[in-house]
N, CA, C and O atoms as a GROMACS GRO file, in nm:
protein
  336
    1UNK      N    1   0.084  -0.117   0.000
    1UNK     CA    2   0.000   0.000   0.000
    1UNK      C    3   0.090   0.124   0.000
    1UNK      O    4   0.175   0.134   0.088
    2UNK      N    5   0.076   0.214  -0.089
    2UNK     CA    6   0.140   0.358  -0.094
    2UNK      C    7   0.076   0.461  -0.035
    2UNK      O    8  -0.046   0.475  -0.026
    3UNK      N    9   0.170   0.540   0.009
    3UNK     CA   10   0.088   0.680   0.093
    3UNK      C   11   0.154   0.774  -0.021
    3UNK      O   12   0.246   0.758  -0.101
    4UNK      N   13   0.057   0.887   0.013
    4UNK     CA   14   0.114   0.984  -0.082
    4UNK      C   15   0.206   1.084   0.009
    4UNK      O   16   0.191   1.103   0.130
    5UNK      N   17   0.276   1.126  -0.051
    5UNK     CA   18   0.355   1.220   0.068
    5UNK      C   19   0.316   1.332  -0.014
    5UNK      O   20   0.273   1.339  -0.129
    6UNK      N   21   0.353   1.448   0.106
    6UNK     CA   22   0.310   1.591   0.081
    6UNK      C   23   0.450   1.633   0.070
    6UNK      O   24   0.549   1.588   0.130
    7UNK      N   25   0.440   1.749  -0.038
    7UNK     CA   26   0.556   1.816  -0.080
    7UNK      C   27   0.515   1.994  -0.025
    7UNK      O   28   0.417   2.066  -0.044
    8UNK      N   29   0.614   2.008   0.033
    8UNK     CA   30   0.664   2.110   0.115
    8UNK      C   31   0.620   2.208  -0.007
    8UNK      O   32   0.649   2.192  -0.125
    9UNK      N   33   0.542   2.315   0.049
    9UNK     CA   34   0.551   2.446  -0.045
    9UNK      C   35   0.417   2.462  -0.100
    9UNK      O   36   0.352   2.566  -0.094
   10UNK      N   37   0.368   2.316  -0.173
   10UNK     CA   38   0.250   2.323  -0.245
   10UNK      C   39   0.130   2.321  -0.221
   10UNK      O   40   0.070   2.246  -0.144
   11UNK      N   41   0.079   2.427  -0.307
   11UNK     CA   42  -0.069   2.455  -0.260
   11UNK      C   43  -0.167   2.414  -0.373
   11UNK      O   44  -0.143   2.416  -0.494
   12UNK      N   45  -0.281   2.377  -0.313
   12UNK     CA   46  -0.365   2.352  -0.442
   12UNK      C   47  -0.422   2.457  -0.474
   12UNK      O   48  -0.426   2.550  -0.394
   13UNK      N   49  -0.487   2.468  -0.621
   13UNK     CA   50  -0.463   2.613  -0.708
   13UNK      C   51  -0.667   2.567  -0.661
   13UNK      O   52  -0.715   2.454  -0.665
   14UNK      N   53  -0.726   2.668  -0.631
   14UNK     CA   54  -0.905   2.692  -0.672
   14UNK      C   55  -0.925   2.786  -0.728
   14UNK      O   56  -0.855   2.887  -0.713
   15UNK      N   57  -1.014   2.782  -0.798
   15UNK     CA   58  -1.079   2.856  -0.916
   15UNK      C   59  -1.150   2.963  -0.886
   15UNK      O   60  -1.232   2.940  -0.797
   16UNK      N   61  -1.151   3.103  -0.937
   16UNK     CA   62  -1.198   3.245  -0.838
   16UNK      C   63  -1.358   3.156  -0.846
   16UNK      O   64  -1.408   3.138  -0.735
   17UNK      N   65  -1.435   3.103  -0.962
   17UNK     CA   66  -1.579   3.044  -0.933
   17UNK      C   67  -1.580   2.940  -0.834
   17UNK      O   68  -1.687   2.947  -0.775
   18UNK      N   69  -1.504   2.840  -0.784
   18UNK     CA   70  -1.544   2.730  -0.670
   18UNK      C   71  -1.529   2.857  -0.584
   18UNK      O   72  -1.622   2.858  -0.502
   19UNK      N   73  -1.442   2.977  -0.568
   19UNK     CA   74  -1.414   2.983  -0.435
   19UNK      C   75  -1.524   3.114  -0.395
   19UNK      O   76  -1.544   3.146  -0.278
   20UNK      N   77  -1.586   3.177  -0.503
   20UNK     CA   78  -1.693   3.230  -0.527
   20UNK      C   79  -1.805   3.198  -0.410
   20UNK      O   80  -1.833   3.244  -0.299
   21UNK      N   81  -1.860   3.081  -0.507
   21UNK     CA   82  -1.969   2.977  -0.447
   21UNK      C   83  -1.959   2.949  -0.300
   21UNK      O   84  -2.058   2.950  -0.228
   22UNK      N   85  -1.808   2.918  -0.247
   22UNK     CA   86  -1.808   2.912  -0.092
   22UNK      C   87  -1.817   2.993  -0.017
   22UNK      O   88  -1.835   2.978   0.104
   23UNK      N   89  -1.804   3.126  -0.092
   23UNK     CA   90  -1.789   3.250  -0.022
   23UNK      C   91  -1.950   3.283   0.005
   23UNK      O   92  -1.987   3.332   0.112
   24UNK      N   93  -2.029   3.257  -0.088
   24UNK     CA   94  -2.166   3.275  -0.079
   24UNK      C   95  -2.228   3.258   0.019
   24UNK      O   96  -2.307   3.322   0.089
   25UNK      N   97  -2.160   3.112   0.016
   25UNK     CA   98  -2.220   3.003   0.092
   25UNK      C   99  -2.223   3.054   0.244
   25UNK      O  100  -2.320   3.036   0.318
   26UNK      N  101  -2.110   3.116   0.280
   26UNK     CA  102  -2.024   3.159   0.409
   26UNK      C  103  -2.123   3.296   0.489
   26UNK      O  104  -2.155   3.321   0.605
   27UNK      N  105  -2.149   3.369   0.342
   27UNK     CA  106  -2.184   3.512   0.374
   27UNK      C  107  -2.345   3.517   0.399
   27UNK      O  108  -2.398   3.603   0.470
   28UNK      N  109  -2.438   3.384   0.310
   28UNK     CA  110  -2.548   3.406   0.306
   28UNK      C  111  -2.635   3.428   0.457
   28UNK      O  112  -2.737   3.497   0.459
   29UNK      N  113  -2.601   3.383   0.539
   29UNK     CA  114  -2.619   3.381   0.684
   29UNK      C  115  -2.624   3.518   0.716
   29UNK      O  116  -2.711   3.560   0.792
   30UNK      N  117  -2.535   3.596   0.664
   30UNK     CA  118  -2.536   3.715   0.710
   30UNK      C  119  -2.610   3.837   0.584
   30UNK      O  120  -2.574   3.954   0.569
   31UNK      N  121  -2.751   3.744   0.486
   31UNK     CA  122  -2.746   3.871   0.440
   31UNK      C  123  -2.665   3.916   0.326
   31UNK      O  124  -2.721   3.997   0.252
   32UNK      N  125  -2.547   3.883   0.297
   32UNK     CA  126  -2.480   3.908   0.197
   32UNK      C  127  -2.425   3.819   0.135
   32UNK      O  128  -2.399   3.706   0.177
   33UNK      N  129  -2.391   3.893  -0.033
   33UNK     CA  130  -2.375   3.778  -0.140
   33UNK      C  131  -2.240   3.853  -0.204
   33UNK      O  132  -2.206   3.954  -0.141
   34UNK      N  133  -2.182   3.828  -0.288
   34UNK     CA  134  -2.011   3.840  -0.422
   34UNK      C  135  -2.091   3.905  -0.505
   34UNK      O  136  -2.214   3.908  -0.502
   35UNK      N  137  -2.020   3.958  -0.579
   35UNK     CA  138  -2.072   4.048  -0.715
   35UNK      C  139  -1.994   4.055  -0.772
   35UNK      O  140  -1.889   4.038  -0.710
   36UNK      N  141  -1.978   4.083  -0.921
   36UNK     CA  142  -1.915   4.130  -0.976
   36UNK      C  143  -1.938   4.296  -1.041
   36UNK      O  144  -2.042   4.323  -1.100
   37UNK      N  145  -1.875   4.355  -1.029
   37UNK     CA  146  -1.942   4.489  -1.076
   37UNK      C  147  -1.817   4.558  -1.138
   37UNK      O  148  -1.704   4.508  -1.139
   38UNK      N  149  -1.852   4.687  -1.195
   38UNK     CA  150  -1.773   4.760  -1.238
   38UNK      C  151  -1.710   4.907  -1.156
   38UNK      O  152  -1.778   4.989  -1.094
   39UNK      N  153  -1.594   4.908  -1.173
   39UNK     CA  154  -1.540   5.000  -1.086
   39UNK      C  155  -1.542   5.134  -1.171
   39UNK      O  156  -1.516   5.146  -1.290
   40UNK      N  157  -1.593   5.270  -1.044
   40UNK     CA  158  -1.619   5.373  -1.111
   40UNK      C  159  -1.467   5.479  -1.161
   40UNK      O  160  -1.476   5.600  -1.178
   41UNK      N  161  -1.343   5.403  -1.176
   41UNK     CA  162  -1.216   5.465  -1.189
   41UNK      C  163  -1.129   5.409  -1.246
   41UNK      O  164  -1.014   5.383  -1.212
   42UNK      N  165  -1.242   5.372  -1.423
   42UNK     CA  166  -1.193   5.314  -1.518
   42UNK      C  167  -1.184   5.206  -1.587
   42UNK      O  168  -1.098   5.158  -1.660
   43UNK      N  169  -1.360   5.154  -1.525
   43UNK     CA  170  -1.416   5.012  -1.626
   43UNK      C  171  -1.406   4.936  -1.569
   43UNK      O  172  -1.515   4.885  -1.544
   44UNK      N  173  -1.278   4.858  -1.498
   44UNK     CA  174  -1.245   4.699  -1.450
   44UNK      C  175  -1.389   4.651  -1.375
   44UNK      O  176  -1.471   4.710  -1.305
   45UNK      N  177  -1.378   4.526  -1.422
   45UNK     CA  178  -1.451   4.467  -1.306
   45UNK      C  179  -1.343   4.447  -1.201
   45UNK      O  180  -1.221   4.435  -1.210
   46UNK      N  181  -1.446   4.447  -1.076
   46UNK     CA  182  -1.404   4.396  -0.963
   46UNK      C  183  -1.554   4.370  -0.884
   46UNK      O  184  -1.669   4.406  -0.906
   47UNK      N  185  -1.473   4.272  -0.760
   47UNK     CA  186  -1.555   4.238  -0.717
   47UNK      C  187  -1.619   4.276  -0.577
   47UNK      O  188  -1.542   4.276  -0.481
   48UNK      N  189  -1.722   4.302  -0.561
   48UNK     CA  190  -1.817   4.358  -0.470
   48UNK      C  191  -1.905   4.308  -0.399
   48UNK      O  192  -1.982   4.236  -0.463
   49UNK      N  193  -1.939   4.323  -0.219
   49UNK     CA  194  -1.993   4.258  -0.112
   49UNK      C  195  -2.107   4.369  -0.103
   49UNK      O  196  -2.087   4.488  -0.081
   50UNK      N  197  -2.258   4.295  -0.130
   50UNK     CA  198  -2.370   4.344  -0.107
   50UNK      C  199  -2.472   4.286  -0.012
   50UNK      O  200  -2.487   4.164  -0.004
   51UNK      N  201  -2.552   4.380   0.069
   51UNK     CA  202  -2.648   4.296   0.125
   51UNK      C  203  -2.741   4.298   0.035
   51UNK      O  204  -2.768   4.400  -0.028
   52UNK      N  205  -2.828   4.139   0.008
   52UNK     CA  206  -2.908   4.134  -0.103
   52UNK      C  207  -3.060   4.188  -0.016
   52UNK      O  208  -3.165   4.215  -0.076
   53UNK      N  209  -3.049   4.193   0.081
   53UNK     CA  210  -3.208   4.236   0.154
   53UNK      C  211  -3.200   4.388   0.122
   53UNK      O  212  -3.305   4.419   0.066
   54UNK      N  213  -3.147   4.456   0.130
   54UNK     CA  214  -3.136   4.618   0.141
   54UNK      C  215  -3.091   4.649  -0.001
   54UNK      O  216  -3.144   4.744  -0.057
   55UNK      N  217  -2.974   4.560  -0.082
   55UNK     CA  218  -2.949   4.614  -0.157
   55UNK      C  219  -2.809   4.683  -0.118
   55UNK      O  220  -2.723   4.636  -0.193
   56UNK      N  221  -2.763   4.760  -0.044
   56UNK     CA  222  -2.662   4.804   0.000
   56UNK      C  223  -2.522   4.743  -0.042
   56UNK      O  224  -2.490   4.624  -0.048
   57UNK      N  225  -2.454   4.844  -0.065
   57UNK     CA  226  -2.266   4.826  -0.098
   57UNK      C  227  -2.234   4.796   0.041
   57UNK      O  228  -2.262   4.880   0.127
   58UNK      N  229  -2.163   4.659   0.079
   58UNK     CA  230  -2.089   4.670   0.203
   58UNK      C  231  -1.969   4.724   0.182
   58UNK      O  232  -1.930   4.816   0.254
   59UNK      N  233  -1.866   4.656   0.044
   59UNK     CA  234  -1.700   4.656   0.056
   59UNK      C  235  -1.726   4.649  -0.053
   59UNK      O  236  -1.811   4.580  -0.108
   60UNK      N  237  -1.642   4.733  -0.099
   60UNK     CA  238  -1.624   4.741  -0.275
   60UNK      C  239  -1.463   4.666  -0.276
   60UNK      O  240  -1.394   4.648  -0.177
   61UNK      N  241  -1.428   4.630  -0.421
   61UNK     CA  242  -1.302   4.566  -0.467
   61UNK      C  243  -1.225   4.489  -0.346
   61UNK      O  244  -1.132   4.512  -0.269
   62UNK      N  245  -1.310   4.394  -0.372
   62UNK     CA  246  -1.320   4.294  -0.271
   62UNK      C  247  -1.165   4.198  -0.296
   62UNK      O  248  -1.144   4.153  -0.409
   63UNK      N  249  -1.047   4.167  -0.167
   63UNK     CA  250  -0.959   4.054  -0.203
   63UNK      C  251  -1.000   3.922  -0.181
   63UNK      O  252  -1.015   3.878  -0.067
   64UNK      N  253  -1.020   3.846  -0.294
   64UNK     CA  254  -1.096   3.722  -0.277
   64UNK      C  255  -1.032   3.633  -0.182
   64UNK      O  256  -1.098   3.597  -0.084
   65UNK      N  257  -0.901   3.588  -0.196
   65UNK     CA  258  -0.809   3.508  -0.134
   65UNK      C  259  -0.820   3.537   0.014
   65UNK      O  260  -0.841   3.453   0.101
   66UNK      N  261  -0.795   3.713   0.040
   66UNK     CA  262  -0.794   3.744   0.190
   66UNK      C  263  -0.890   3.722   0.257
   66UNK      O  264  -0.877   3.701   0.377
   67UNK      N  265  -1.066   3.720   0.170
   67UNK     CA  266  -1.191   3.709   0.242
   67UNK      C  267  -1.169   3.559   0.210
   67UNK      O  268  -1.188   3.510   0.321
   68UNK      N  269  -1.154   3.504   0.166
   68UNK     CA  270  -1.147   3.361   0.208
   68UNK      C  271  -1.066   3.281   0.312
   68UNK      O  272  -1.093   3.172   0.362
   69UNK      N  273  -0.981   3.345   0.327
   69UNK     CA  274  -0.903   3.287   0.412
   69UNK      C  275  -0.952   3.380   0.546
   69UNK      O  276  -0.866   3.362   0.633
   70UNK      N  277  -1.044   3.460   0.589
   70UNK     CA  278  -1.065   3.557   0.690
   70UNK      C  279  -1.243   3.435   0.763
   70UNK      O  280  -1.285   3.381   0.865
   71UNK      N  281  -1.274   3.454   0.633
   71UNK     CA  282  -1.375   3.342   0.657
   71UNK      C  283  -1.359   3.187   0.715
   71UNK      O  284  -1.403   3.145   0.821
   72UNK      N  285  -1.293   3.124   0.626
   72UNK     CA  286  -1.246   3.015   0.632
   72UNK      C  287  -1.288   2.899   0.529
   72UNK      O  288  -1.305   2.778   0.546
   73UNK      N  289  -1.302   3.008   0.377
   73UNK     CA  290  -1.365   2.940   0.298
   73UNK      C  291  -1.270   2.853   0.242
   73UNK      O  292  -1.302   2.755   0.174
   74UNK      N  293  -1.112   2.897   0.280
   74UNK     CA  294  -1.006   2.847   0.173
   74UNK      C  295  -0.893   2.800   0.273
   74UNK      O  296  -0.827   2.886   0.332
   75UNK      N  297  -0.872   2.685   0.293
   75UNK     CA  298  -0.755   2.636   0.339
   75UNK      C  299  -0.583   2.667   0.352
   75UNK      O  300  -0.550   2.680   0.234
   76UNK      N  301  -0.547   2.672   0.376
   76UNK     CA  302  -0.421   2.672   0.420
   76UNK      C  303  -0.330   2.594   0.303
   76UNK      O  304  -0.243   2.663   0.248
   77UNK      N  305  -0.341   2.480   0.270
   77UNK     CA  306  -0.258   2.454   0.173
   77UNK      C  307  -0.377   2.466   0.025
   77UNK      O  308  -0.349   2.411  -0.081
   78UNK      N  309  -0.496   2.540   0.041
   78UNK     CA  310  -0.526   2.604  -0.095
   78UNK      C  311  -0.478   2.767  -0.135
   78UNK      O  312  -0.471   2.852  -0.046
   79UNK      N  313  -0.448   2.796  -0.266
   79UNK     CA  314  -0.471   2.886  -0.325
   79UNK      C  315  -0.505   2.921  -0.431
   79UNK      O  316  -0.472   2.843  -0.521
   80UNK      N  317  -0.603   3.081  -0.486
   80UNK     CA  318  -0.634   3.144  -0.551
   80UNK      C  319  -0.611   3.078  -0.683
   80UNK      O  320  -0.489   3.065  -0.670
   81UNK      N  321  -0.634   3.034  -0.786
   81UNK     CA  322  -0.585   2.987  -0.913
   81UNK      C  323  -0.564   3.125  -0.966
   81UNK      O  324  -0.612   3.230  -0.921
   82UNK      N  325  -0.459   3.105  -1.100
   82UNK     CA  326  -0.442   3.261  -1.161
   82UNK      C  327  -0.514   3.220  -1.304
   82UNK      O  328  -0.507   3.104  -1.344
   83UNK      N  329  -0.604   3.354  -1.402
   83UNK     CA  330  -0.670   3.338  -1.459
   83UNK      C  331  -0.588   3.354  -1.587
   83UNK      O  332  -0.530   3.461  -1.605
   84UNK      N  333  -0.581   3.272  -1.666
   84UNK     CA  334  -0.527   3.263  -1.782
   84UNK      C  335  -0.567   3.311  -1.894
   84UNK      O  336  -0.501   3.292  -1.996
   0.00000   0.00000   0.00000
């Protein structure tokens, strides 16, 4: 029988959509949902924390990785995938 061994350093890559969905998942309790929206200082999207009952802007240009990992949507040996 083989074990797998863990290699020092590596993280598994998640996808900004899985980690999206968990974030939802995390926030809906409280009322709030992810967005994507457009920023008023030159087009980009970015992403944005709303309460869906009120409607209300909580946090604009939102760091996905940091609210995930603040939450506890994203593990320790996960990270952020980069978008190609």
């Amino acid at each position: 029988m083989t074990q797998r061994q863990k290699v020092p350093g590596r993280k598994v890559p998640v996808t900004a959509r899985a980690l999206v969905a968990r974030l939802n998942r995390r926030l809906h309790g409280d009322d709030e949902m992810l967005r994507r929206g457009r920023s008023h200082l030159g087009g980009e999207r970015v992403w944005c924390r709303i309460n869906w009952r009120s409607n209300w802007l909580v946090e604009e240009d939102v760091d996905l990785e940091a609210l995930g990992r603040k939450l506890g949507a994203l593990a320790a040996y996960e990270t952020l995938a980069d978008d190609d």
